[in-house]
N, C-alpha and C positions, 0 to 999 in steps of 0.2 A: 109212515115214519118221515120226520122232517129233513130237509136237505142236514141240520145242522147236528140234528141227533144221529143221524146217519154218518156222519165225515167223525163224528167221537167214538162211535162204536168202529165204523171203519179201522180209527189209528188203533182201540185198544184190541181189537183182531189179529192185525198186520203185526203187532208187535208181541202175539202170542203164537204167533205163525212161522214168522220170517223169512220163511222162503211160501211162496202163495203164484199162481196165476190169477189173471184179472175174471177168465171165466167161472172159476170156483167164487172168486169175491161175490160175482155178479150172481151167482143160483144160490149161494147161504142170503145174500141181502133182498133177494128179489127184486135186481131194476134188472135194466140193461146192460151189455155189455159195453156201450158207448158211454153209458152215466158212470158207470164204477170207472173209466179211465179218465172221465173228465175229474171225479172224484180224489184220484189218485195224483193225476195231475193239480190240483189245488193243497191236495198235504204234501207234495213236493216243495210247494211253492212256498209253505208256512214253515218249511226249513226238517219236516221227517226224510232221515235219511235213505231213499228208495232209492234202489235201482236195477234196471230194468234189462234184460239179455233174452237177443232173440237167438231163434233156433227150437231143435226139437227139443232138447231138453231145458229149453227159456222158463221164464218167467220172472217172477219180480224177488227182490232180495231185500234186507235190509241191513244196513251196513253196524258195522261196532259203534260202541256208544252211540245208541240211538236215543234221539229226545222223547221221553216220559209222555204219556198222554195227558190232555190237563186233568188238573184237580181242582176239586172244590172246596177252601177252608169255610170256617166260620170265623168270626173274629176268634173266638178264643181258643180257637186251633192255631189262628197264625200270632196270636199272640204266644203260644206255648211253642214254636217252631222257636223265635226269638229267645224265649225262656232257657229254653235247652243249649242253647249257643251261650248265652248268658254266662251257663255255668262250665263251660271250654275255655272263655278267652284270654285267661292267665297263663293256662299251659304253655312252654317254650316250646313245644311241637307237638303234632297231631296227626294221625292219619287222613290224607286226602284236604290238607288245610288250604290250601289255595282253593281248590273246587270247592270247598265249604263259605270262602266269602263270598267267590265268584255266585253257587245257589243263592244266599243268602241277600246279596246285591240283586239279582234279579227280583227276587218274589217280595222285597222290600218295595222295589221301583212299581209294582203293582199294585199297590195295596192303595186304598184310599186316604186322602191326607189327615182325614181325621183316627183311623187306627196308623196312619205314621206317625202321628205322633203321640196315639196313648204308648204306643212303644218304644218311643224315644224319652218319652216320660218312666219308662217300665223299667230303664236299662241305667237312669241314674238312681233309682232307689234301692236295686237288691246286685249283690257280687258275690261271686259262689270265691272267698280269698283262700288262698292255699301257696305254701309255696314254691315263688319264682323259678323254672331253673335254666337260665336261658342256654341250654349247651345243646347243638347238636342232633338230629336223631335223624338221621339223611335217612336212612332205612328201612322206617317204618311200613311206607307201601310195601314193602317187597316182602318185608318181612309178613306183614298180614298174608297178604296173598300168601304166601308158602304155609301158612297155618291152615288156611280156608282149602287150600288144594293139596295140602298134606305133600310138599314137594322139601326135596332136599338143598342144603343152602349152603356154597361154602363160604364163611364170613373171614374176616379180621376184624379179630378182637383185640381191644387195647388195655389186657389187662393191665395188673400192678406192676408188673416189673417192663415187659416189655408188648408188643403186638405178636398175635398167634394165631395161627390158621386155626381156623375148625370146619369142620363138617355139622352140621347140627339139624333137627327136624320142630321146626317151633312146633308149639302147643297154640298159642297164641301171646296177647298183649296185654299189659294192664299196667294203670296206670298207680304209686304210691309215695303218697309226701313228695310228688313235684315232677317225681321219675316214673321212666317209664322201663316195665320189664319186659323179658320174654322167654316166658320157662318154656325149655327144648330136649328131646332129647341128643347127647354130645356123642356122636359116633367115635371119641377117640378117647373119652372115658367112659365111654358104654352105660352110662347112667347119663338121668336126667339134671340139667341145669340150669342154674339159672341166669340168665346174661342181662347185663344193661344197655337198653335197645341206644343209646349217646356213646356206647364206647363199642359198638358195630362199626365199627369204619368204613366198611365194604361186604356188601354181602351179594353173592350170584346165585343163580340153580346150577346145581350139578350131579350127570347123571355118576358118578362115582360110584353113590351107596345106593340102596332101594330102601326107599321109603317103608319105616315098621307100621302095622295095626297100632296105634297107641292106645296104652288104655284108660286113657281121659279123651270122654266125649267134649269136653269144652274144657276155655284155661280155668272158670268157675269152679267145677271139678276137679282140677291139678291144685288150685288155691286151698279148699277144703283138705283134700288127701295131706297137702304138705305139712294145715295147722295143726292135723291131729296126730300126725307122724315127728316121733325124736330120735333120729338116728346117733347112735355111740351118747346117750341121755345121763345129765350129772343134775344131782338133787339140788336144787335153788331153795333158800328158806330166807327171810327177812321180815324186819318188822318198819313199817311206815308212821310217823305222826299222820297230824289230821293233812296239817300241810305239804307233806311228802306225800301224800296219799293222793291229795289234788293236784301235785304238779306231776305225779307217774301216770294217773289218768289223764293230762294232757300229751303226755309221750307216746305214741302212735305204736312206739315194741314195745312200754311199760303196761299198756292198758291192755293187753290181751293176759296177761299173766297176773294180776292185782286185785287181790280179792280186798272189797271191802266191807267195814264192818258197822253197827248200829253209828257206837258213836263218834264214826268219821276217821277212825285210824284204818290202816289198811295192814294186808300181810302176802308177802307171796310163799308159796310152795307148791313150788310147778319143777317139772324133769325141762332140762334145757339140752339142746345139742352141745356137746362138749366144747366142738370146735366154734362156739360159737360164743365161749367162755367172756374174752376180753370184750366183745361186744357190748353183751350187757352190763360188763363193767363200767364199761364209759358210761351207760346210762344213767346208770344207779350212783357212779363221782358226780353225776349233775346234780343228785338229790342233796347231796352234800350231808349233814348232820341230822338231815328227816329221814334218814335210814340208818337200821340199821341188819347188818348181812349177818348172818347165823353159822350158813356155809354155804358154798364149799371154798375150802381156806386158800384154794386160790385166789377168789375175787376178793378176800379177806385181804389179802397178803397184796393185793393189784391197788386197794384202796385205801390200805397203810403207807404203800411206798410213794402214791401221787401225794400222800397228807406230806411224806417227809421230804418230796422236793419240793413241793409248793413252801413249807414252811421255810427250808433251806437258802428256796428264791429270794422271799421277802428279808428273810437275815441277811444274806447277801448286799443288799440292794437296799 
């Protein structure tokens, strides 16, 4: 085995290991025990975080955040490393976003100048656009983390009306239309919900509550459960033109509920959460006269009264 193939398997051992003696290195590699230390002493020196304690119970350690063993792209791995960042950089925050330019800076700085710049040629042609939301989301890390280790979190929440302690146990994170969520269960309404990760103001572990078995294996899972579940459910029915049909299909809460038809009209008749009534009324005021609402004589009655102040405005005025 070569000194160089030797010092790669070396790192990616030591960092399956983590706590190791150099006698054990030296009988799994079969050298020396002087070669494994001069070994050791050279991935010191390339910046792996080793360190070393003597005594009876000694040996070598490797410290938190340890450096990665290298890897080998192809171009069109590191081209698609790029890709994938490509389609992040609009977000107004992210998980672990400084360490994501900080990698990203590095493994650019190594590339050769001729894939620097198919990839700088790569990065003005395609934009994954969505929108902007520049607000906020200091919590993100913390919040992942308490998902990944199922730990309890006491936050401040900036709802509607004022800021509010909770207690809560994320699911996890996802991101929609620009925002970012975090369905959790609320230990002070004993049900699940849902918060937005920009009005987290402050969030800690606390051991207060004990952490529940959830029963979402992933937030993917809690997303699913929640599209096919309508809690306290009121009959939605409406008829779309061709044009109202294409502009509810560009509404991101129009297009799950809009059925369309051969010749380009649409219709909905979907069960809607109650409370979630004026919602989709705003939505459906945006269609303006490419809708029209059937029931329920709320949103009827919600869609009459914005016609009679709008109309009342312009009289006015």
């Amino acid at each position: 085995m070569s000194k160089t193939y030797r010092l790669i398997e070396l790192m990616m051992t030591i960092h399956t290991k983590r706590k190791f003696t150099a006698r054990e290195l030296a009988a799994e590699f079969g050298v020396s025990y002087r070669t494994i230390l001069r070994d050791l002493d050279e991935l010191s020196a390339l910046g792996v975080p080793i360190y070393s304690e003597v005594g009876a119970h000694g040996g070598y350690y490797l410290l938190n955040d340890p450096i990665l063993p290298p890897l080998i792209f192809t171009e069109s791995e590191a081209a698609a490393m790029f890709f994938a960042y490509q389609s992040l950089q609009f977000f107004g925050a992210l998980p672990f976003e400084a360490e994501t330019r900080a990698a990203l800076k590095k493994f650019y700085q190594q590339l050769p100048k001729q894939m620097q710049q198919r990839i700088d040629t790569m990065k003005d042609r395609i934009v994954f656009w969505h929108p902007f939301r520049p607000l906020p989301a200091n919590q993100m890390n913390i919040l992942l983390d308490a998902a990944i280790t199922q730990s309890v979190l006491l936050i401040d929440y900036d709802g509607t009306n004022t800021v509010s302690k909770r207690m809560i146990q994320p699911i996890g994170l996802y991101s929609w239309n620009g925002f970012w969520y975090c369905p959790a269960y609320c230990f002070k309404r004993q049900e699940f919900r849902l918060f937005r990760a920009d009005r987290i103001v402050k969030a800690e572990k606390t051991d207060c509550e004990k952490a529940h078995p959830l029963p979402y294996e992933s937030v993917l899972s809690w997303i699913q459960t929640s599209e096919n579940s309508c809690p306290d459910p009121i009959r939605l029915k409406a008829k779309l033109t061709q044009i109202g049909t294409r502009q509810a299909l560009s509404d991101l809460d129009l297009l799950k509920i809009v059925d369309t038809h051969l010749d380009g009209t649409g219709s909905i008749d979907k069960d809607i959460p109650k409370a979630e009534l004026e919602f989709f009324a705003k939505c459906l005021w945006n269609l303006g006269a490419e809708v029209i609402v059937t029931e329920p004589e709320e949103i009827k009655r919600y869609l009459q009264q914005k016609a009679t102040e709008l109309l009342e405005h312009y009289q006015q005025s």
